[in-house]
N, C-alpha and C positions, 0 to 999 in steps of 0.2 A: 684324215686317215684313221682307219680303227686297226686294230692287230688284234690275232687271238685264236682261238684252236678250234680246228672245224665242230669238235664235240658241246659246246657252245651257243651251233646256230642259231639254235631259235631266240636266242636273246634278241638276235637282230629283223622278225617279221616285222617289225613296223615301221622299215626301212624302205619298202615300199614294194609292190609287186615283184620288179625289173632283181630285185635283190634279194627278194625272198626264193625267186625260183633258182637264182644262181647258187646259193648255199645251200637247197634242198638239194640240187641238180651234186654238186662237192660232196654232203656228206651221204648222200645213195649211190654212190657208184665206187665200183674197184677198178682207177685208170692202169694198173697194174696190168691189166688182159684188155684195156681200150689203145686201139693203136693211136700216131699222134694224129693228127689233122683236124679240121672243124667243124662242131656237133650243134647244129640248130638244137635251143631248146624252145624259143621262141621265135624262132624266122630270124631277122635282123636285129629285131630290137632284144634279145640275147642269148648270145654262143658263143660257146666254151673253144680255145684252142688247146688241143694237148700239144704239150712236145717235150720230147727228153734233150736234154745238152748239157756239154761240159761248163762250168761256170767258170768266168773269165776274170782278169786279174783286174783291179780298180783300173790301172792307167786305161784300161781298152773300155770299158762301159761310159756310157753318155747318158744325162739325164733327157730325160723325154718329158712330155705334157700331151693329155688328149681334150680336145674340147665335145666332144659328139657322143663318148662312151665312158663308164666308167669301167676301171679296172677291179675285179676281185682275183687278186693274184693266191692259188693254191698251192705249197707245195707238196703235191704227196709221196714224193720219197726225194731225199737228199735233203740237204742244209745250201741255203746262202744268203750272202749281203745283198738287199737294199737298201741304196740310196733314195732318203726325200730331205722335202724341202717345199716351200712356198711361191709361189711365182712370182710374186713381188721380188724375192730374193735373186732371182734368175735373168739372166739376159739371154735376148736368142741369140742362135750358132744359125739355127736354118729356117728359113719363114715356115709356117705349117701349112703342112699336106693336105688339104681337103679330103683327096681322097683314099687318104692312108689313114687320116685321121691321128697323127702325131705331127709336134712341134719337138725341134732338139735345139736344148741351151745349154748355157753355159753357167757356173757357178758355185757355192759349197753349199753345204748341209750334211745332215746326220745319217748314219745308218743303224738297221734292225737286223735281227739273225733270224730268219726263219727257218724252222726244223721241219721235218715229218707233220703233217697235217695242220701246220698254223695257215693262217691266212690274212694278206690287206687287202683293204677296200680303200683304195685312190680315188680322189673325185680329181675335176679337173685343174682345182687350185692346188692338187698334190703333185708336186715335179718328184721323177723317179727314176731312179738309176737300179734297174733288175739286174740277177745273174750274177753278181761279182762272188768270186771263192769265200769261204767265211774264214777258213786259213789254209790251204790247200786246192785245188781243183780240184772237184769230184763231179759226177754224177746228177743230175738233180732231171725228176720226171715233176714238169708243170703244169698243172692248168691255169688259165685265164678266159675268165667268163666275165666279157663283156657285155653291160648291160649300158645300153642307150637311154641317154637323156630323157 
């Protein structure tokens, strides 16, 4: 997993095509005037989903795992907790989705605070639990640009 603030990107070009366009894609655009839904930047192999929602309390959030995509989680306006953690650490809860492309388990590990324009990059050994309140419900407008294996 990496964390850090969209202003940063380019530290991370040599993380490979699929990830370079995802953070080019994060720090060139104002999702503030982008409605939610999902935005080909490169066909399947990767596109961004916006969406705004309220962030929910720990007991309701579940850890996930993807095998097929990786996650570059943005937030650009609001604050919250993710959960990770390592798969090894993890038992499943539901066998994985093929064609969802998510696995949900079960188990602990840590959480990060994301504000205003930080961002992780999950690979598939990073189990993650999105959306939880950071001390309150609020607000939080997300992107996630998934980029394929």
């Amino acid at each position: 997993m990496i964390i850090d603030n969209i202003k940063n990107f380019s530290l991370y070009k040599n993380l490979g095509e699929g990830i370079n366009k995802a953070l080019r894609f994060l720090n060139e655009n104002d999702f503030s005037k982008i409605q939610d839904g999902r935005y080909n930047i490169d066909g399947d192999n990767v596109f961004a989903l916006v969406n705004r929602y309220k962030t929910k309390r720990f007991e309701e959030a579940v850890w996930e795992s993807h095998q097929k995509y990786i996650d570059v989680q943005f937030v650009a306006e609001g604050i919250e907790k993710i959960g990770y953690s390592i798969l090894e650490n993890m038992k499943v809860n539901k066998v994985y989705d093929e064609n969802k492309d998510i696995q949900f388990l079960d188990g602990v590990g840590d959480f990060i605070t994301l504000g205003k324009n930080n961002f992780a990059i999950l690979y598939p050994s990073d189990v993650h639990m999105p959306g939880i309140s950071a001390n309150e419900s609020g607000e939080v407008l997300k992107v996630v640009v998934k980029v394929k294996i």
